[in-house]
N, C-alpha and C positions, 0 to 999 in steps of 0.2 A: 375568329380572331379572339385572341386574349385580353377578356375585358383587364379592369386597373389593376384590380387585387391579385389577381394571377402577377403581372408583370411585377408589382411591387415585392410579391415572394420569389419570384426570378431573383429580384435585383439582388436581395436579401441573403438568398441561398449563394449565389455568386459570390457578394463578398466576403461571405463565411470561408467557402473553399480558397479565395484569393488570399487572404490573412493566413491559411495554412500554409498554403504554396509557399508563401513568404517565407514563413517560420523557416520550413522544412529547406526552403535558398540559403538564407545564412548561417544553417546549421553545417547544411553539405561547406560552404566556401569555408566557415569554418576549419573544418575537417579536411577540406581536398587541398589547402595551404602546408596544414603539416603531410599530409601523406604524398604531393609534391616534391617535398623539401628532402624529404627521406628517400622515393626512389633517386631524385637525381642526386645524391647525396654519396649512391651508393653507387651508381653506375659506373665510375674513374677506378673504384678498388674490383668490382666487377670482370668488369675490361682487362686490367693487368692478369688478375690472377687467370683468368682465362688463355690470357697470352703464356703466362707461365705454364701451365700445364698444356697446353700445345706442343709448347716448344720439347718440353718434358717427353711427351705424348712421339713424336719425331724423331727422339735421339734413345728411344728403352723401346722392347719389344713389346706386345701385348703380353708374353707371358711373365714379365714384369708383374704386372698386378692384374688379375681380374677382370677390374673394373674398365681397363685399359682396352680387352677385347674385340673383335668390331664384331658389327651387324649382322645376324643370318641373313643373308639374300633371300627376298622371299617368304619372308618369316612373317605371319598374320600375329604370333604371342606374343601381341605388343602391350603395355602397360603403360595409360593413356593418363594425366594428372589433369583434372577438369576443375579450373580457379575460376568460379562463380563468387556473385555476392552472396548475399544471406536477405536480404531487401530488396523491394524493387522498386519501382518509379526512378528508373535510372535510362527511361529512352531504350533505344535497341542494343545496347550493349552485351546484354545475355544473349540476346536472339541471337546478334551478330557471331558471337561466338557457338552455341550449337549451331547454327547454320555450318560453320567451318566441319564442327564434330563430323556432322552427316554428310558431307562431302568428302574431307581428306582421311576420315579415319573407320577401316574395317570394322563392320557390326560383329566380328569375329571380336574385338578387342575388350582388356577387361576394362576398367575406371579402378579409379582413385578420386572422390572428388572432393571438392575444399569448397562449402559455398552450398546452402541449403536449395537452391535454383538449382544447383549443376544437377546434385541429387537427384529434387524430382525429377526434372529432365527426363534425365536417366533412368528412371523408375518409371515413368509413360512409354520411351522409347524400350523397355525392356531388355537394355544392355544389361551387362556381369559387373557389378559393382564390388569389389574386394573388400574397400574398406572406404569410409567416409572421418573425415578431420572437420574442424573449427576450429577457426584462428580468430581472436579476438582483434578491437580496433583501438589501439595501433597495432601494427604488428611487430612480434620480437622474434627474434631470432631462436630464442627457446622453443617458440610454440611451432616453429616451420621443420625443427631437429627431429621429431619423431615421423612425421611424414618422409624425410631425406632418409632415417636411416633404414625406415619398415620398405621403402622401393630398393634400397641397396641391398638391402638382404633379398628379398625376392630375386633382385637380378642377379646376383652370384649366386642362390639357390638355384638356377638357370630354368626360371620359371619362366623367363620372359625372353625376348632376345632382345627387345630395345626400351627406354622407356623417356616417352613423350610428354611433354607439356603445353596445355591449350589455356592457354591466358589472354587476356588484353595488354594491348602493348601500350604505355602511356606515350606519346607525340607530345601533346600542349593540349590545356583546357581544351579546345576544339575538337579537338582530336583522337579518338582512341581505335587502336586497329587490332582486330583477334590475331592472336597470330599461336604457330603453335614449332615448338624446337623440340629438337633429340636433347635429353638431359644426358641419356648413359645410352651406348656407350660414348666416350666422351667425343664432342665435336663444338666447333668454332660458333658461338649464340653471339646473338644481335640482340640489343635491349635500347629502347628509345631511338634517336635519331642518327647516334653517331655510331658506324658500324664498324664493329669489332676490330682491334692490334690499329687503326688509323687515327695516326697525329696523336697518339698518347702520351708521347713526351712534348707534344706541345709545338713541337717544328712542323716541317711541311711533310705530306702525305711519301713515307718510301723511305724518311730519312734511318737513319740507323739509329737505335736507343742504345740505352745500355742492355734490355732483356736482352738481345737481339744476338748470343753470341753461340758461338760454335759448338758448347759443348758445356757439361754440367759435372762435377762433382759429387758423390753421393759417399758420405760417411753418415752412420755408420754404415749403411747398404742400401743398395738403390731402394730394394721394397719395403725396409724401414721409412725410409722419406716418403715413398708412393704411399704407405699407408698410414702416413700422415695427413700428407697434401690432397690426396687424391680426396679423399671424404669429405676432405673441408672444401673443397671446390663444387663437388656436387648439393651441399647442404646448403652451400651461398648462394650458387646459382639458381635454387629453386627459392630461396628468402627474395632476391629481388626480383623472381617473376613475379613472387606474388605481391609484392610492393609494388608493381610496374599493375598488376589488377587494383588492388587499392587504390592507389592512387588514380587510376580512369576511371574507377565504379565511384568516385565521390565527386570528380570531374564532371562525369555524365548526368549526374544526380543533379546536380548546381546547375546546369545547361537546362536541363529537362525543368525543374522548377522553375526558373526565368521565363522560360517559354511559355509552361502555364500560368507563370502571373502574372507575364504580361497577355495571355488572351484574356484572363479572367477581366482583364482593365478595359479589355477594348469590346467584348462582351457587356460591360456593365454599362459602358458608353452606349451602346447599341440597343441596351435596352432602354434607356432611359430619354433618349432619343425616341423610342415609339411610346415609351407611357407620356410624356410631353405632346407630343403628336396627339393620342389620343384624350389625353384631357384637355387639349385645346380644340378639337370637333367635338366634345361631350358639352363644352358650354356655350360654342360660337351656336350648337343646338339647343342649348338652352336658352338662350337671349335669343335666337329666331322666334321661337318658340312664346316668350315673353313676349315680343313684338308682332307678333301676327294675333295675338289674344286682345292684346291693347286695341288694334286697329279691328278686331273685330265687335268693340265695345265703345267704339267712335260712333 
């Protein structure tokens, strides 16, 4: 048993790491308010333009643009984008995510990864890492442009035949779920809770919008506007996956500190609950002890 001074440096070292825990709570709620604010900020123009280039996608052929191409069947040269943090103490958030890696995607496959975690990862598992990025916190839409255009060129270099993204998907503070979508060639992405082209204009689910019409107009030429539209859709869409990671890696981070500051509490309770304990049988021995001396000198 741990006589007093042991437990009293328990108690001690306890509340050292509790007062961290804390810091590091208000710093993440800090943080995961704006980076909240930002993904769901961006998901409504996300959505449409998604919609737009579907419909686009629908009514021009692939040999339209490129980028427009489908899938090889079959095709293991895939070109996977892996949005880790850079930090940890964020709970299973990373885990959750490689776990998906090593399940849904061929050890045939190259990386791209964003997130000093995904990296090593990847460097342990011994996959093909192409190339590695760092996006600073906040994130801008500047620093997500050269990642978008360096996989666009690889895939019309016809390096690749599809290229994937494995992100965490923000839900709500509670909640973060890995999930991983076809960026290129293009196809209909889900982000947060409300899924894709549903109740966009705000009526009920089927209603008719305005996007919603027959046919499109292209001056000067359809594959002048394609290569306009089309690279700005793919550049967005990978800015707010990675806002949809942010925003859950500073989520998860605030969750995970909570939890240890609240054991660190109930920890310090628990011990202080046995050093009480034991300093009350150190003197109820001591006054035994006192009193059996007394009556031995009656």
């Amino acid at each position: 048993m741990a006589n007093l001074r042991d437990i009293r440096r328990r108690i001690k070292s306890v509340k050292n790491t509790a007062q961290i825990t804390k810091a590091m709570q208000l710093v993440a709620a800090s943080k995961m308010k704006k980076a909240q604010d930002q993904a769901t900020s961006g998901r409504s123009y996300a959505d449409l333009l998604n919609k737009v280039i579907n419909h686009l996608k629908e009514q021009t052929s692939p040999e339209d643009h490129p980028l427009l191409r489908e899938e090889v069947e079959g095709g293991e040269n895939d070109l996977v984008i892996l949005v880790t943090s850079d930090k940890g103490l964020c709970g299973p958030l990373n885990t959750n995510l490689l776990r998906l890696v090593t399940e849904r995607v061929s050890e045939g496959s190259s990386f791209v990864t964003i997130g000093s975690k995904g990296r090593q990862a990847m460097v342990r598992l011994k996959r093909n890492i192409v190339a590695d990025f760092t996006v600073k916190d906040p994130v801008s839409f500047a620093e997500t442009k050269p990642v978008s255009d360096f996989v666009m060129e690889r895939f019309l270099a016809g390096d690749y035949s599809s290229i994937r993204v494995v992100f965490s998907n923000f839900i709500n503070t509670i909640r973060q779920e890995p999930h991983i979508e076809t960026l290129l060639p293009i196809s209909p992405i889900e982000l947060g809770t409300k899924k894709a082209f549903d109740n966009l204009a705000g009526g009920a689910p089927g209603e008719a919008s305005g996007l919603e019409c027959s046919g499109y107009l292209f001056e000067p030429s359809t594959r002048s506007v394609l290569d306009t539209v089309v690279p700005q859709y793919v550049g967005y869409q990978l800015y707010q996956m990675i806002l949809e990671s942010r925003a859950s890696e500073h989520s998860a981070r605030m969750v995970a500190m909570k939890a240890a500051t609240d054991n660190a509490k109930q920890m310090i309770k628990d011990l202080t609950l046995e050093y009480n304990k034991q300093r009350q049988a150190a003197i109820t021995a001591e006054l035994l002890e006192i009193t059996t001396a007394m009556r031995a000198l009656e």
